[in-house]
C-alpha positions as CSV (number, residue, x, y, z in Angstrom):
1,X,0.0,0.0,0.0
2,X,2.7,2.3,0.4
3,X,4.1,1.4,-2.9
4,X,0.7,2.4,-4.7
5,X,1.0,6.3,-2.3
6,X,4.0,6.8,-4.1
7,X,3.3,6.0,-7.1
8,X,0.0,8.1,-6.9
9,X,2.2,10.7,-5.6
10,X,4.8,10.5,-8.7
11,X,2.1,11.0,-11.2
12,X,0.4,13.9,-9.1
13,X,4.0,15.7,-9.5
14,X,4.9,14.5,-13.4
15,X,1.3,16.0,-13.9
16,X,2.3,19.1,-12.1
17,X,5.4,19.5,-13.4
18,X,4.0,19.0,-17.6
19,X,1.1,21.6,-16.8
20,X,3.3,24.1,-15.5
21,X,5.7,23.9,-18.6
22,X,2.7,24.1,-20.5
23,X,1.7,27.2,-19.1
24,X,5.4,28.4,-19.1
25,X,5.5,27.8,-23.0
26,X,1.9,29.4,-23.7
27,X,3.3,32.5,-21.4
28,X,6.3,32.9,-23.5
29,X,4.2,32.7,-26.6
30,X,6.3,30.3,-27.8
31,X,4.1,28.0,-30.1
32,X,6.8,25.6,-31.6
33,X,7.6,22.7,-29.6
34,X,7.9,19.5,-29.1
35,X,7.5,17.9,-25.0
36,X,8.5,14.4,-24.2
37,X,9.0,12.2,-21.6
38,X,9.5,8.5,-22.0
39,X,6.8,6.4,-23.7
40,X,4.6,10.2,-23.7
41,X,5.0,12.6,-26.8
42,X,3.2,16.0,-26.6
43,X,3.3,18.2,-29.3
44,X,1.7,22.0,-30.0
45,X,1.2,24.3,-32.1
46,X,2.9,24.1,-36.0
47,X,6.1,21.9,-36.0
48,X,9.3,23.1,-35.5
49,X,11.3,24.1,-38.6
50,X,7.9,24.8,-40.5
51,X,6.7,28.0,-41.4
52,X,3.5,29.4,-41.8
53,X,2.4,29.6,-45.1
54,X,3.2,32.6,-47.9
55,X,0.2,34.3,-49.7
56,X,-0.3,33.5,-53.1
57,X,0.8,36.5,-54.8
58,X,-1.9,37.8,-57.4
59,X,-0.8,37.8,-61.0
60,X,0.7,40.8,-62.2
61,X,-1.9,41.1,-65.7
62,X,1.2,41.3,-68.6
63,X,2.5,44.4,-70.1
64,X,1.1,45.1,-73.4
65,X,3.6,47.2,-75.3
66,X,1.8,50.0,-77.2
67,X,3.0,51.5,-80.8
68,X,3.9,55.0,-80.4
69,X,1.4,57.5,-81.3
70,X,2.3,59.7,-84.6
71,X,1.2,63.0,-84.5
72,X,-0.4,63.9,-88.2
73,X,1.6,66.2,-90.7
74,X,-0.1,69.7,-90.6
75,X,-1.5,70.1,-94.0
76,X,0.6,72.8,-96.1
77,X,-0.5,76.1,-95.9
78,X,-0.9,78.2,-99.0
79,X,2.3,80.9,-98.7
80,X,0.9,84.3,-98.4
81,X,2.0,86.9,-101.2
82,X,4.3,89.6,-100.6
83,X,4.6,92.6,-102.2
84,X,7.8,92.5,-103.4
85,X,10.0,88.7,-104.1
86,X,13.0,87.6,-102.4
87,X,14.7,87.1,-105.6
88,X,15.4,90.1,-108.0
89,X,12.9,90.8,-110.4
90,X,13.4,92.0,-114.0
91,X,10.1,94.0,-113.8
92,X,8.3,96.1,-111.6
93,X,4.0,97.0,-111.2
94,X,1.9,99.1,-108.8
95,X,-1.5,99.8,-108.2
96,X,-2.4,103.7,-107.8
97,X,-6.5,103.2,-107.6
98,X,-8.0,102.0,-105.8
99,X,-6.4,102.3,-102.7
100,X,-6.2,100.3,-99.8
101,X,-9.4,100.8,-97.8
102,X,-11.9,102.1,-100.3
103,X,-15.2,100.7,-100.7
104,X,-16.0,99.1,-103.9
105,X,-19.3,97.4,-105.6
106,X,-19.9,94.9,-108.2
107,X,-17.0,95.8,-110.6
108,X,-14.9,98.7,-111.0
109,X,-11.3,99.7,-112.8
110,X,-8.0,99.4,-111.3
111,X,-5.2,101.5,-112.7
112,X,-1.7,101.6,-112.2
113,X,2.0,101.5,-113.5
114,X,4.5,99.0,-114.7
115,X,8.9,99.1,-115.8
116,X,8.6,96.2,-118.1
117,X,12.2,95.3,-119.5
118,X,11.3,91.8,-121.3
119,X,8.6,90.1,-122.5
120,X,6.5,89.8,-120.0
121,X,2.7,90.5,-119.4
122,X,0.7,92.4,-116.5
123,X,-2.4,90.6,-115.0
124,X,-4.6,91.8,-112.3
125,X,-6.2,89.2,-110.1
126,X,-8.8,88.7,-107.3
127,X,-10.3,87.4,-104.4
128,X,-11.8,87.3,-101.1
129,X,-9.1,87.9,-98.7
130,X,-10.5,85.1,-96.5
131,X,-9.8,82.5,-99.6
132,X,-6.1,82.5,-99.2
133,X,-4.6,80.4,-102.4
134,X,-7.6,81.0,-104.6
135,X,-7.6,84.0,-107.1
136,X,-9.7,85.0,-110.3
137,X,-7.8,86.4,-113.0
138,X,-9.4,89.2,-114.7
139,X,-9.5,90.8,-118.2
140,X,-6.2,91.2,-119.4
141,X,-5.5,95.2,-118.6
142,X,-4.3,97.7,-121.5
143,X,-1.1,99.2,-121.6
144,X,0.1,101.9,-122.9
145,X,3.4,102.9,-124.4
146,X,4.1,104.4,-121.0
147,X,3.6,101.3,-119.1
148,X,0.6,102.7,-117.8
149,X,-2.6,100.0,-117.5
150,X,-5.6,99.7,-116.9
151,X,-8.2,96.8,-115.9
152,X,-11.8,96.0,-115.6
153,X,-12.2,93.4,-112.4
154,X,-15.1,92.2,-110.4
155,X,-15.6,91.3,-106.9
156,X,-17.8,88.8,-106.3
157,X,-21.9,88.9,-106.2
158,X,-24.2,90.2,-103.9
159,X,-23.3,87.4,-100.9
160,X,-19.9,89.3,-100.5
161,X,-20.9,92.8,-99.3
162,X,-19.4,93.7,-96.2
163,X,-15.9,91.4,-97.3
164,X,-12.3,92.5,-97.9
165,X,-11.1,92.0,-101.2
166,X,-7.4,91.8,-102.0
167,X,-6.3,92.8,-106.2
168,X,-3.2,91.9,-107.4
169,X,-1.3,92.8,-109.9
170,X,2.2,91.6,-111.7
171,X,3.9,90.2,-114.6
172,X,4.1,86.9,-116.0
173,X,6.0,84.9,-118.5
174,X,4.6,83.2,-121.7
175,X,4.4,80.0,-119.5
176,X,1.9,81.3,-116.7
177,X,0.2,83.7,-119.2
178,X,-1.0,80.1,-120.8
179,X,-2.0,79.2,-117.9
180,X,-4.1,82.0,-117.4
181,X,-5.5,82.1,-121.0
182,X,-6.5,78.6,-120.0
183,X,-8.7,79.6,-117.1
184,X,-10.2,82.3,-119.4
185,X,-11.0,79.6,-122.2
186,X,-12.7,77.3,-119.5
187,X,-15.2,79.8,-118.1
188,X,-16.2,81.0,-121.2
189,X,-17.2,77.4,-122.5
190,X,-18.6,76.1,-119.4
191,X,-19.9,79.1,-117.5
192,X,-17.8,77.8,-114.3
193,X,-15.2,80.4,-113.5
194,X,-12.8,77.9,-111.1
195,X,-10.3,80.0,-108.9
196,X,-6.3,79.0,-109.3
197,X,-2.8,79.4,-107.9
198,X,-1.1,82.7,-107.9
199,X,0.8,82.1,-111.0
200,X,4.9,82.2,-110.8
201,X,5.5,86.2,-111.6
202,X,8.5,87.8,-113.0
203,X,7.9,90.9,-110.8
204,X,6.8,92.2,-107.3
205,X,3.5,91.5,-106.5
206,X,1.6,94.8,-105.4
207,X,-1.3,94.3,-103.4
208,X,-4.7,96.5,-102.3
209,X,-7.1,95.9,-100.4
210,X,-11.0,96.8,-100.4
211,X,-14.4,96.7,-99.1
212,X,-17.1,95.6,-101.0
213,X,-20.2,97.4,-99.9
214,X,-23.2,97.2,-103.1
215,X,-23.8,95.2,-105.6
C-alpha cells in the first residue's frame, strides 16, 4: 500500500510538473515545440522548422507594349503673297487706284503703273481675302506705251458685301500667261469660273485691299 501512495504521488508531481511547462511555453508565446517524456509525446502548435504559409501572390496582368502615337503632318499652308520677291525681279507693277481701304461694288477699274524690261505681261487678279490660295484672274489690262494700265475686275456677287477683297497685280512669262488664257477659255465654254494658284511672276507683287459694300 505504500508502494501504490507513491506511485500516486509521482504522477500527481509529473502532472504538475508538464502543466506548468505548458503554461510556461503558452506564457512565453512560444508556439513551436515538441514535449516528451518516455513512452509520452506531446506536441503543440505548428512543428518546428515549419513555417507558416506565404500568400499566393496575385498575378501581375502582362504588359502590353503600345505603338507610339504619330502625330499627323499639318497640312501645307498656302504661302501668303508679298509685295515684293526675295529674288530680283526683272520687272516692276503698282497699283495707284483704288487704294487700300476704299469701298468698292460689283465691278470697277484698277489703274496703275509697270517698268517692263522683257517680254512679259501684267495681269490683275482677285479674291476674297478670306480665300487664301484662290484668285480670279481678270481681263487682261491695257497698256500703254508708257507702261501705264488699266483693268476691268469684279468682286464677287451680292453674298460678298461687307468682305475685304485683296487685287493683285504683276507680270508673268509666256508659261503662266498660258495658264491664265487657260482659265479664261474654261469659263467661257462652261460658264464655271474655277479659282487658281497665284501664277509664278517675273515681278513684285503689289497688293490693295478693299471693301465691298453694293452690288
Amino acid at each position: 500500500m505504500s508502494d501504490g501512495r507513491h506511485l500516486n504521488i509521482l504522477t500527481t508531481v509529473i502532472l504538475v510538473f508538464f502543466g506548468l511547462l505548458i503554461g510556461w511555453n503558452l506564457y512565453k508565446g512560444i508556439t513551436v515545440r515538441e514535449i516528451g517524456i518516455p513512452g509520452f509525446t506531446v506536441k503543440f502548435g505548428p512543428g518546428e522548422g515549419s513555417s507558416p504559409p506565404k500568400p499566393t501572390p496575385a498575378e501581375e496582368p502582362p504588359t502590353v507594349q503600345l505603338p507610339p502615337l504619330s502625330r499627323p503632318e499639318p497640312s501645307p499652308q498656302p504661302e501668303p503673297l508679298t509685295t515684293t520677291r526675295s529674288r530680283q525681279q526683272p520687272n516692276t507693277v503698282r497699283i495707284l487706284a483704288p487704294r487700300n481701304g476704299e469701298q468698292v461694288g460689283a465691278r470697277g477699274v484698277v489703274r496703275g503703273t509697270s517698268n517692263i524690261n522683257d517680254k512679259s505681261h501684267v495681269w490683275v487678279l482677285v479674291h476674297l481675302k478670306l480665300l487664301a490660295g484662290q484668285w480670279w484672274p481678270q481681263d487682261k489690262p491695257r497698256v500703254d506705251a508708257n507702261g501705264n494700265w488699266e483693268a476691268l475686275v469684279y468682286f464677287g456677287g451680292p453674298q460678298d458685301i461687307g468682305f475685304d477683297f485683296e487685287i493683285a497685280v504683276a507680270t508673268f512669262d509666256e508659261v503662266a500667261e498660258k495658264e491664265i488664257l487657260q482659265y479664261h477659255e474654261h469659263g467661257r465654254k462652261t460658264g464655271q469660273w474655277l479659282p487658281i494658284h497665284f501664277p509664278e511672276g517675273t515681278s513684285n507683287v503689289d497688293i490693295v485691299t478693299v471693301r465691298k459694300t453694293s452690288h
